[in-house]
C-alpha positions as CSV (number, residue, x, y, z in Angstrom):
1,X,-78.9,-44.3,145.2
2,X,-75.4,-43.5,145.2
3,X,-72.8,-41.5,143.2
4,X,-69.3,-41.2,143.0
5,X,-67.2,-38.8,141.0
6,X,-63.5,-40.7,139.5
7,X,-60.4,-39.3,137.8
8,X,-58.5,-41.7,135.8
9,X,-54.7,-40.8,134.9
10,X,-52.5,-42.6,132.9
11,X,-52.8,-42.9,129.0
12,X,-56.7,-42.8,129.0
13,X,-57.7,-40.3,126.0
14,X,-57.2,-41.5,122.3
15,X,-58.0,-45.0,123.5
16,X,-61.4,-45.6,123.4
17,X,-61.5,-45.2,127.1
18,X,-64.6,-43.1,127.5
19,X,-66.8,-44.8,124.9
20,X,-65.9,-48.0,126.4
21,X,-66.8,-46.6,129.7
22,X,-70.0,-45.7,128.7
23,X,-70.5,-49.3,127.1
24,X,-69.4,-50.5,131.2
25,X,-71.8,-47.9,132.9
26,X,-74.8,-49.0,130.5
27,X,-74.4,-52.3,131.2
28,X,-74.3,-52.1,134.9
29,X,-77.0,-49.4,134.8
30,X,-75.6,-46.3,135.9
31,X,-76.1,-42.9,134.8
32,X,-73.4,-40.1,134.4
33,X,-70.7,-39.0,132.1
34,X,-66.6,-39.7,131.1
35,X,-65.4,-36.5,130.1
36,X,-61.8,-36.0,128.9
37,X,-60.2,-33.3,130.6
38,X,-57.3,-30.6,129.8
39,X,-54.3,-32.4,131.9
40,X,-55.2,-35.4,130.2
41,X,-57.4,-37.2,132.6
42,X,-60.7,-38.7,132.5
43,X,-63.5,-37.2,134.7
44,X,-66.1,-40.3,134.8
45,X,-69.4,-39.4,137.4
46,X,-71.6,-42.4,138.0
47,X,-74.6,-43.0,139.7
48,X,-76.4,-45.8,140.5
49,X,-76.5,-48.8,142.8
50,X,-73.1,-49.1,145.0
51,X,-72.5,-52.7,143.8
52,X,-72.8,-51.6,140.2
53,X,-70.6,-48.2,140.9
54,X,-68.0,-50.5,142.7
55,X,-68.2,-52.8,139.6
56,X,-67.0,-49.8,137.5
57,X,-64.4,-48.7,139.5
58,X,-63.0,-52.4,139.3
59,X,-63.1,-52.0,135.1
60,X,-61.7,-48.6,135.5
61,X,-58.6,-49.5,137.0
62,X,-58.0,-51.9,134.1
63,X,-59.7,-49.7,131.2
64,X,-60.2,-50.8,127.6
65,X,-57.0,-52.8,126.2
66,X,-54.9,-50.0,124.5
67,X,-55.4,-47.9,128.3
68,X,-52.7,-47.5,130.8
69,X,-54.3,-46.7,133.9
70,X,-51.6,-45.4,136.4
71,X,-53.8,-43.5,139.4
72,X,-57.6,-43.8,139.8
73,X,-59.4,-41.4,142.3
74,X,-62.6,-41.7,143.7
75,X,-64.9,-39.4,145.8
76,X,-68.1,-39.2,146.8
77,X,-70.5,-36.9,144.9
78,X,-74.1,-35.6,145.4
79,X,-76.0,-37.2,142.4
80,X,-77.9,-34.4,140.0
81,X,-80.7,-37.1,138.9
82,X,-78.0,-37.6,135.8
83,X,-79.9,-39.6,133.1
84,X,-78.4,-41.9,130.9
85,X,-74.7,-41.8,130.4
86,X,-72.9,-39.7,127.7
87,X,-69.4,-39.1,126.8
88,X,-67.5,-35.6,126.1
């Protein structure tokens, strides 16, 4: 199983961006969270299969229509046994 820990700048909070994150993850089957942070990012840990973690960091450079995404950051993280994914 693998996990991977993502900050999303850009204009990514007041859009819908984690909800519809969580509607990506579900779909592809991963567990974690999207949190909206203080400096305005979004903290999104997944974890899963690689192919379906990869899959999500292909929507997350995109994000929901009304997102701007202008950096996306990924590193590795050491999975907790997350279950389900929730929002923040």
């Amino acid at each position: 199983m693998a996990a991977a820990r993502f900050l999303v700048s850009g204009r990514v909070q007041g859009v819908f961006f984690r909800a519809s994150t969580r509607e990506q993850a579900q779909r592809l089957g991963l567990s974690g969270h999207a949190l909206n942070l203080d400096d305005g990012r979004v903290e999104v840990l997944a974890q899963g299969e690689e192919a379906a973690i990869e899959a999500l960091a292909s929507w997350l450079r995109k994000g929901p229509p009304m997102a701007r995404v202008d950096w996306l950051e990924r590193t590795d993280w050491e999975g907790q046994g997350a279950s389900g994914f929730v929002i923040g």
